[in-house]
N, C-alpha and C positions, 0 to 999 in steps of 0.2 A: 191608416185604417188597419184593424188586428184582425188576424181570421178568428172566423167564431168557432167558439167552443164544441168540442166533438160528444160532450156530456151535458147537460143541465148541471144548474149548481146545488138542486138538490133535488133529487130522488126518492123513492121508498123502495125498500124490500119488505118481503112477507115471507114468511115460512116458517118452522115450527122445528123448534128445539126437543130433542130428544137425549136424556139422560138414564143410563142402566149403571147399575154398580152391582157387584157378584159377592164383593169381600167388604168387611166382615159379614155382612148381611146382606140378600139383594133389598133393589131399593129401583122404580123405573117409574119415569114421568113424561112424560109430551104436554107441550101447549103452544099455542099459535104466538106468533109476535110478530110484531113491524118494526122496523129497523130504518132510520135517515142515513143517506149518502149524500154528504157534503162535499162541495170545492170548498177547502178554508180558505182558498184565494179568495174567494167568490160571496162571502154573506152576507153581503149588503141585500146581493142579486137575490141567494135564498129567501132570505126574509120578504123578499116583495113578493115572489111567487106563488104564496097561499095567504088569506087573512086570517085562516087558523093556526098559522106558525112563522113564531119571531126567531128572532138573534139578541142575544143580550138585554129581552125586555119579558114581560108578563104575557104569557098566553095562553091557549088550551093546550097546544103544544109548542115546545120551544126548545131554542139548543144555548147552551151558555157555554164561552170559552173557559172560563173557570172551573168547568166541571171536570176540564181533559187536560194532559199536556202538565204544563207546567204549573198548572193549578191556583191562579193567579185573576183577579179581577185584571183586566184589561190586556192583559199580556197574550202578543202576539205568537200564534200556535205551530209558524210556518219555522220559527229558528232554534224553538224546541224539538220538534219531526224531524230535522234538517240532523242534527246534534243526535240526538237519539240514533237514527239511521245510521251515521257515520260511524255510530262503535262496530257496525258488522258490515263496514266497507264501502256501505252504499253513498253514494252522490246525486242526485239528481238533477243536476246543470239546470236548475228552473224549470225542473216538470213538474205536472198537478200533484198536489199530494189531496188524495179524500180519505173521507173519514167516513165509517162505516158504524155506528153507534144507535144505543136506543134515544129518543128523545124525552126531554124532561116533559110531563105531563102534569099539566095544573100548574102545581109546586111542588110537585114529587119526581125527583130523579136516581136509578140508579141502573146503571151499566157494568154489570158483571165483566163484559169485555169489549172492548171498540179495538176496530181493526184500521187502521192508516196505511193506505194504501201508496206508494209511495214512485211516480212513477217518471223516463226521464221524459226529456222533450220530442223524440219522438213516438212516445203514446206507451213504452213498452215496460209494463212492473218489472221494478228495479229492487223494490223491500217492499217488508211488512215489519209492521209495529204490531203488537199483540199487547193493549194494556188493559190488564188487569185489577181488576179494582172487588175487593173483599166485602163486607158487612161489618166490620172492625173500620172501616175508612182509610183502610190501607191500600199503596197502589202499587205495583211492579208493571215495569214495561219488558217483554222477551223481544230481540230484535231480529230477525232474520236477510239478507240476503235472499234476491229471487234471480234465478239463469233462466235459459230458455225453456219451456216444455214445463210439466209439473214437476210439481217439489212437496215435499215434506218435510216438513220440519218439526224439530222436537229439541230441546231445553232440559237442562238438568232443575227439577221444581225449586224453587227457592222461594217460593209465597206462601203464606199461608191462608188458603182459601177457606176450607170448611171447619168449624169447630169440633167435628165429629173425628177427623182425621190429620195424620202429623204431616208433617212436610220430606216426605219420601218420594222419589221416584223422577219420573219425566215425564 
């Protein structure tokens, strides 16, 4: 027998994105959004838990491995997380890794940023993954390391995210 899960395999957040820019011009927006938290161990278990949201099939909402990660029809998300992590140290001896992302809706998907949560077997964040994904269909992942207590973390930029602006800064 395996002890149960100390999370569901999938979740929602809700909350609202707030963006300001001052230079060259200001520029400021808010809007609500919902956001899944997945166990990628787990999405079998996800996909059963609502009938309005699949794994790897047609829904009103749904989440596709392909969309993240290694970006790959079928391709397993757990040894790509695993790989990624390990550039900045991390291990996680077989703990949960979730995935924090927006879902595909209809047939329309796209995620600005998904957060992988990366954590060891005794329950305690170990990384974060930061992947990035553009309007060009371009994708960069930043990797971080997490210690005890909070952290900040910050990346010398290396993407190019907006067409308005160069690829300067952190």
């Amino acid at each position: 027998m395996t002890a149960p899960h100390p999370q569901p395999a999938l979740s929602l957040w809700t909350g609202q994105t707030v963006h300001v820019r001052y230079h060259p011009f200001e520029r400021r927006f808010a809007y609500d959004l919902v956001l899944i938290d997945l166990d990628i161990d787990r999405l079998d278990e996800a996909a059963a838990s609502s009938a309005l949201f699949s794994v790897n099939a047609p829904g009103l909402f749904s989440f596709r491995t392909e969309d993240h990660g290694p970006k790959q029809k079928d391709a397993p998300l757990r040894p790509w997380a695993e790989a990624e992590l390990a550039k900045a140290g991390v291990t996680l001896d077989g703990g949960a890794i979730r995935l924090v992302t927006f879902p595909r809706h209809l047939f329309y998907k796209f995620a600005p940023l998904s957060l992988w949560y990366g954590y060891g077997p005794d329950g305690d964040l170990r990384g974060i993954l930061y992947e990035v994904n553009n309007t060009f269909g371009e994708t960069h992942c930043y990797v971080a390391a997490v210690s005890g207590g909070r952290n900040a973390h910050t990346a010398p930029k290396s993407f190019h995210v907006s067409p308005f602006f160069d690829v300067t800064g952190t």
